[in-house]
C-alpha positions as MATLAB code, in Angstrom:
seq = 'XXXXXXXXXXXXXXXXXXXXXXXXXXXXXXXXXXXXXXXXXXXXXXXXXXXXXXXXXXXXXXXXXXXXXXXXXXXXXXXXXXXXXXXXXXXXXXXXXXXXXXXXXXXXXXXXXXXXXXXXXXXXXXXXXXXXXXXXXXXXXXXXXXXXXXXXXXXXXXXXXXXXXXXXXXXXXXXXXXXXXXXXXXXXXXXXXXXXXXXXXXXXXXXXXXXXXXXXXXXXXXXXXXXXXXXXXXXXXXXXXXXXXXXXXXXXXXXXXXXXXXXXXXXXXXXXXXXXXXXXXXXXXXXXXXXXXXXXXXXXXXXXXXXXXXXXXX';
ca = [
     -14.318  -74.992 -167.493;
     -11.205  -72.784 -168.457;
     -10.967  -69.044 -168.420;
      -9.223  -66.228 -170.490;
      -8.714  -62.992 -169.526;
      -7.433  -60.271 -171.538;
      -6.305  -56.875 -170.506;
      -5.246  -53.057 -171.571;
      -5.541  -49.392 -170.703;
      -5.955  -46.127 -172.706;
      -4.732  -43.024 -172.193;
      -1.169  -43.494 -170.599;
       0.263  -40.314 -172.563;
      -2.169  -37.380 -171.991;
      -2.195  -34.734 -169.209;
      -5.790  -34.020 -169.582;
      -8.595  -36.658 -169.072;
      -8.465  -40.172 -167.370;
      -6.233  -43.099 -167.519;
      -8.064  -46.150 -167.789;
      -7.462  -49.983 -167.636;
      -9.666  -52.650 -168.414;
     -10.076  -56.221 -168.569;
     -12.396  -58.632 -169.921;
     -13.097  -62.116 -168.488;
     -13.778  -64.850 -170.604;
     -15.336  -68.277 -169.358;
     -14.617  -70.820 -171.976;
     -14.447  -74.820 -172.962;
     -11.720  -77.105 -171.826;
     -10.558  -77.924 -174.966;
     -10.989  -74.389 -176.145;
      -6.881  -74.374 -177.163;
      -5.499  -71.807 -179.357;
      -9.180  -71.127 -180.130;
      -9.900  -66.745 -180.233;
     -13.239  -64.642 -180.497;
     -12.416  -64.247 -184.177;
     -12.819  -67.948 -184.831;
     -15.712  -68.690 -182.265;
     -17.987  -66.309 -183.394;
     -16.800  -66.182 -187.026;
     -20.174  -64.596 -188.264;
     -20.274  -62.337 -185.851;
     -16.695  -60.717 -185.450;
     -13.891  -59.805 -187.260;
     -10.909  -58.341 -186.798;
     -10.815  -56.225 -189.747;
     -11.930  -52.421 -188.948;
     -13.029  -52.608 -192.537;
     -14.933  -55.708 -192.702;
     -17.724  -55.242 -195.258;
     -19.681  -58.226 -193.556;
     -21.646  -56.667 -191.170;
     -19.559  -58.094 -188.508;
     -18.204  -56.230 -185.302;
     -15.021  -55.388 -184.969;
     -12.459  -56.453 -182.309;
      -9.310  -55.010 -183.101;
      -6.911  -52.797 -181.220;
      -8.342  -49.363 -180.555;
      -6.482  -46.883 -182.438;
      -7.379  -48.614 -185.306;
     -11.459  -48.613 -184.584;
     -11.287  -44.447 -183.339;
      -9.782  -41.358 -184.687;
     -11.152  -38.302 -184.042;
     -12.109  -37.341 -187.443;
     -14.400  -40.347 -187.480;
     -15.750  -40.899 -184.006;
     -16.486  -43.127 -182.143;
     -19.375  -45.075 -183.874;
     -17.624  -48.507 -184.431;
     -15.711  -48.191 -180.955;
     -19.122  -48.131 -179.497;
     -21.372  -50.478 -181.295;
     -18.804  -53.349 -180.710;
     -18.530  -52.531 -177.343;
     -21.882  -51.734 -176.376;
     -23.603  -54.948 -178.456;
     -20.654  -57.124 -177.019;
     -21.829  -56.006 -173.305;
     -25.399  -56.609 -174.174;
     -24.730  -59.867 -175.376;
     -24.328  -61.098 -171.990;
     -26.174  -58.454 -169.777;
     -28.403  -55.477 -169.706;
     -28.357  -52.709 -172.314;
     -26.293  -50.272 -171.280;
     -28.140  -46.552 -171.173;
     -26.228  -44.194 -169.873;
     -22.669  -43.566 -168.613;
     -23.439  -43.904 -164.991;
     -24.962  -47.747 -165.849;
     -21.534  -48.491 -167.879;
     -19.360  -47.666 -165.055;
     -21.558  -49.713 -162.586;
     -21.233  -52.731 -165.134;
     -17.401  -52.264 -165.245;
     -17.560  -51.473 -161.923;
     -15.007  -53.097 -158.774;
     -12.440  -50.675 -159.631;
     -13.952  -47.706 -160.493;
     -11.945  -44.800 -159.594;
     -13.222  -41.699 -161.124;
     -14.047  -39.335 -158.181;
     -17.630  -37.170 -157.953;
     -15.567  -33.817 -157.899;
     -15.856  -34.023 -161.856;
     -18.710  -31.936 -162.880;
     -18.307  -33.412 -166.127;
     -18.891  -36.675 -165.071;
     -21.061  -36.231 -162.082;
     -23.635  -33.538 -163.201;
     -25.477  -35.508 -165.940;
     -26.474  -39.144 -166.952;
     -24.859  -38.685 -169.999;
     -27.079  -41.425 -172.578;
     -25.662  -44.042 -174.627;
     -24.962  -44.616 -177.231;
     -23.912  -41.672 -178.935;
     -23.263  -42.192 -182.483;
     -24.443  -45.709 -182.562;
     -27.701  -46.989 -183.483;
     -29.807  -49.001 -180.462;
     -31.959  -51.491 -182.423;
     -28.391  -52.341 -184.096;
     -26.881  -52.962 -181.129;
     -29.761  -54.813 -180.108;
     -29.606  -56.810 -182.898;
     -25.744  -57.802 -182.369;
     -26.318  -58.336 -178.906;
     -29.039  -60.936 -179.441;
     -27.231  -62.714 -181.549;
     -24.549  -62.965 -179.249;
     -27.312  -64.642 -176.808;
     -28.072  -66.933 -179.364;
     -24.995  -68.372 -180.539;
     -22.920  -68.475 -176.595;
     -24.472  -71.263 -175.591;
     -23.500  -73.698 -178.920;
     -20.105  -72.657 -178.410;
     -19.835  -72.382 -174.793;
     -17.750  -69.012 -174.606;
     -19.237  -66.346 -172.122;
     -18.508  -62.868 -170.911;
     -18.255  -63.827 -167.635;
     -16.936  -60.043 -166.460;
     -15.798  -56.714 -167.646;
     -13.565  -54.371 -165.312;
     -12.239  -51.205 -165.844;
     -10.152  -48.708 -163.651;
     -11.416  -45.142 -164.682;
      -8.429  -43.053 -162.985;
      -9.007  -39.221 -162.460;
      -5.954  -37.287 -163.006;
      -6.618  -36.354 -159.423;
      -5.736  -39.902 -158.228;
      -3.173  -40.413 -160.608;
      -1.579  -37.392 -159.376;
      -1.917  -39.324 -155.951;
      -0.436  -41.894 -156.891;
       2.652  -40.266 -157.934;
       3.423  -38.455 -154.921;
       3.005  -41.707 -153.308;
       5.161  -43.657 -155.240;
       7.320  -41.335 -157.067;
       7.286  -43.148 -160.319;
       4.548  -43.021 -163.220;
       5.876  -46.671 -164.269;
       4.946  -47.935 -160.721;
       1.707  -46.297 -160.629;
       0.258  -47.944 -163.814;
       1.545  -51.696 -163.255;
       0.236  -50.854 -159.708;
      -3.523  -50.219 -161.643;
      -2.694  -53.137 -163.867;
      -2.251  -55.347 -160.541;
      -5.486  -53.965 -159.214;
      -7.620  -55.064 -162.051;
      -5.968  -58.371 -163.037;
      -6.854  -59.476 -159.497;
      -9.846  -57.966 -159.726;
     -10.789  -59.546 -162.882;
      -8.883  -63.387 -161.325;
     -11.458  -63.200 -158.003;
     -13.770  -63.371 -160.949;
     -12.885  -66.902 -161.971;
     -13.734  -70.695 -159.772;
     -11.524  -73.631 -160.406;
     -10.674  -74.566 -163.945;
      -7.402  -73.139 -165.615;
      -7.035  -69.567 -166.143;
      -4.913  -67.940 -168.874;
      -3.751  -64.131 -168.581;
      -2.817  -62.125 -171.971;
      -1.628  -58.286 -170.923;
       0.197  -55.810 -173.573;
       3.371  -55.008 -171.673;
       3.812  -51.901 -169.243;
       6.025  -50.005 -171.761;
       9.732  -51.753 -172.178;
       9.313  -53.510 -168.956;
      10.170  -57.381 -169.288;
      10.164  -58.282 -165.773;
       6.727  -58.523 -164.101;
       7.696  -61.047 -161.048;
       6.940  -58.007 -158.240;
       3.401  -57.400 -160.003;
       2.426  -60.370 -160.287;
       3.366  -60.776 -156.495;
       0.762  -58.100 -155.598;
      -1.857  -59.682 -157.580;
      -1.228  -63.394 -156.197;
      -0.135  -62.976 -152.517;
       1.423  -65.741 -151.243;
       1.262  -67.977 -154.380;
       5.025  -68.739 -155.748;
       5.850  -66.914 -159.062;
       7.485  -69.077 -161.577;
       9.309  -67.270 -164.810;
       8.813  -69.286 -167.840;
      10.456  -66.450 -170.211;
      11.409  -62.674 -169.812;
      12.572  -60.551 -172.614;
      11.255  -58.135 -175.494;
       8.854  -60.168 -177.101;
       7.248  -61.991 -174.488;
       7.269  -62.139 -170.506;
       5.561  -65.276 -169.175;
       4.792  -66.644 -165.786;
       2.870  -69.571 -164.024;
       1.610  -68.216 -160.739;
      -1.032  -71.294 -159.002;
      -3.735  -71.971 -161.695;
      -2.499  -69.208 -164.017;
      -0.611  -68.283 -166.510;
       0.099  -65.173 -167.195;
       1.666  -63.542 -170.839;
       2.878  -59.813 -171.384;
       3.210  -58.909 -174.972;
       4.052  -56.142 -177.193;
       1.215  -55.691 -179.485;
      -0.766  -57.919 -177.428;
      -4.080  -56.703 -179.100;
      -3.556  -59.739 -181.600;
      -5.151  -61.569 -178.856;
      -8.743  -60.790 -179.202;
      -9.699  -60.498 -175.806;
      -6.785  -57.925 -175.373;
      -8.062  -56.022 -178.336;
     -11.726  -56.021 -176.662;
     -10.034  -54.966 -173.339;
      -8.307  -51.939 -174.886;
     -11.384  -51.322 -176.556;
     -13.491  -50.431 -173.483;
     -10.613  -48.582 -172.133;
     -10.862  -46.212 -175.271;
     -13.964  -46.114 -175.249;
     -14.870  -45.339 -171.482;
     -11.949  -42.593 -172.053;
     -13.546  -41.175 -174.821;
     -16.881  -40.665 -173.272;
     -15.239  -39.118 -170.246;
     -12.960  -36.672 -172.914;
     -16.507  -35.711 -174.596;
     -18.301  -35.213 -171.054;
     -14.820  -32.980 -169.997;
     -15.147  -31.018 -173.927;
     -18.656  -30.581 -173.773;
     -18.840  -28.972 -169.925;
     -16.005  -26.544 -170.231;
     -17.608  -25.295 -174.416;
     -20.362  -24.558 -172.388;
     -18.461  -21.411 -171.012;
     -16.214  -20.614 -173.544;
     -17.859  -21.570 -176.720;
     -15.444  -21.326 -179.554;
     -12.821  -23.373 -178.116;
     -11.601  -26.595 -180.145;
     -11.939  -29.820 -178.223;
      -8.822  -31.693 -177.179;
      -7.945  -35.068 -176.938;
      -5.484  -34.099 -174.229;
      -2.549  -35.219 -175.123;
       1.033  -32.884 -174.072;
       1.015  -30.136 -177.054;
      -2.763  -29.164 -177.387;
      -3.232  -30.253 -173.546;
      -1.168  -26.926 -172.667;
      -3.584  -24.609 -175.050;
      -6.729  -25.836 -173.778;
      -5.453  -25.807 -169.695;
      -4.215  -21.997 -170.651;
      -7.870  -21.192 -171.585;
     -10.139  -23.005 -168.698;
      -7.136  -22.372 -166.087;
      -9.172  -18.631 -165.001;
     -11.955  -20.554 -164.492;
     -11.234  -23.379 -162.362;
     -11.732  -21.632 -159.172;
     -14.918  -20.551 -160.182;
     -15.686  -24.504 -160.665;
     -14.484  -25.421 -157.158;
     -11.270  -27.004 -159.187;
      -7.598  -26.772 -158.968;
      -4.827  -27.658 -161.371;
      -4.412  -31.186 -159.373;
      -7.720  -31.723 -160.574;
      -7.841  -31.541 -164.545;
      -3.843  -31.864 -165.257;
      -2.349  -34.934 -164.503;
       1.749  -34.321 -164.028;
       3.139  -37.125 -166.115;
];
């Protein structure tokens, strides 16, 4: 057997709401080569948002959501995709236990904590029942399986952490990169394992991270620049890309960390509406970040909440 694993993160440029990184691994055939979701499951996916096949699609994030239209392709792919090779997944609480290993959103969120929050919420079950069953059928023919999904959900409390810690935002997210591409490597036995990661911003040199996430095991640079950094570390080899998400199981990977973001953004919306009712929602990025902070900031002490809490500082 051989393994790919693909991975991304969401949310590196908001103040408001969680950072998140996920990866996804893959245990496929020997000879699977160059082979990618798109081609093994040809009636199935596609990476073309507007594929008028009734086929999922895997494709990078921002493509699949915008606000305007929600989140209902986001989630059926991702949901059906899970299914396909586990449990239905009901409720928030159940998604973060099946991404779970580096879970780091902390039970001081009300938004998250207080409710079960049910899924899906703008996708239809029975269709994602239906996907997900034929995902079932058609793994074993081609001998590609989900072997794992893990995602780092981090608060802007531990972010903020982080920072203090370190100093540097850029060392705190390939630090939560590290985490979850060894958590997602413990996942794999024997057998070749291949790594594809969209870079950490303009960084070309990954030798210290990959360091962290193979103690001990000698890290040997097979390229470093802009287009591509690439490494052989033991069994693995590992690929940072710009753009990565042409990679399917990079795209899937930044997928779930959209869409685990997005369901923590509507959770965070939804609790603080509740109280003041006519203000707009916010995605939380710098700009609109500032008005909606200036208009829940009187009532965070009421919540048992500080600033540390809800704003993260970079």
């Amino acid at each position: 057997m051989a393994w790919r694993i693909g991975i991304d993160e969401a949310g590196l440029g908001p103040n408001l709401g969680p950072f998140v990184v996920s990866a996804v691994v893959w245990e496929i055939p020997d000879d699977a080569g160059d082979a990618d979701l798109w081609s093994v499951f040809p009636e199935l996916l596609t990476n073309d948002p507007r594929d008028a096949l009734n086929r999922l699609a895997v494709a990078d994030s921002k493509a699949l959501f915008q606000p305007q239209r929600g989140m209902l392709d986001l989630e059926r792919s991702v949901l059906s995709l899970l299914g396909g090779w586990g449990p239905a997944v009901s409720d928030l609480n159940v998604l973060h236990a099946r991404l779970g290993g580096a879970c780091l959103t902390e039970s001081y969120e009300p938004w998250v904590a207080a409710e079960t929050h049910a899924l899906p919420r703008e996708a239809v079950i029975d269709e994602i029942a239906a996907f997900s069953a034929r995902f079932a059928a058609a793994a074993p023919s081609v001998g590609w399986r989900l072997h794992a999904a893990i995602s780092a959900v981090v608060s802007p409390r531990e972010f903020n952490r982080r920072l203090v810690a370190t100093g540097n935002k850029a060392e705190v997210t390939s630090g939560l990169h590290a985490e979850v591409m060894r958590t997602a490597y413990a996942h794999t036995v024997d057998g070749p394992v291949v790594v594809f990661s969209d870079k950490h911003g303009g960084r070309n040199r990954y030798g210290s991270v990959l360091a962290d996430v193979f103690p001990g095991e000698w890290v040997d640079v097979l390229a470093e620049g802009a287009e591509c950094s690439r490494y052989r570390v033991g069994r693995a080899t590992v690929s940072f890309e710009p753009r990565a998400e042409h990679h399917a199981v990079v795209a899937l990977a930044s997928m779930i960390s959209k869409y685990l973001r997005e369901l923590h953004m509507a959770a965070f919306n939804a609790y603080w509406r509740r109280t003041l009712l006519d203000i707009k929602p916010t995605q939380g990025y710098p700009l609109d970040a500032k008005r909606f902070y200036a208009h829940i900031e009187p009532l965070l002490s009421a919540a048992g909440l500080t600033k540390n809490d809800v704003w993260r500082n970079k």
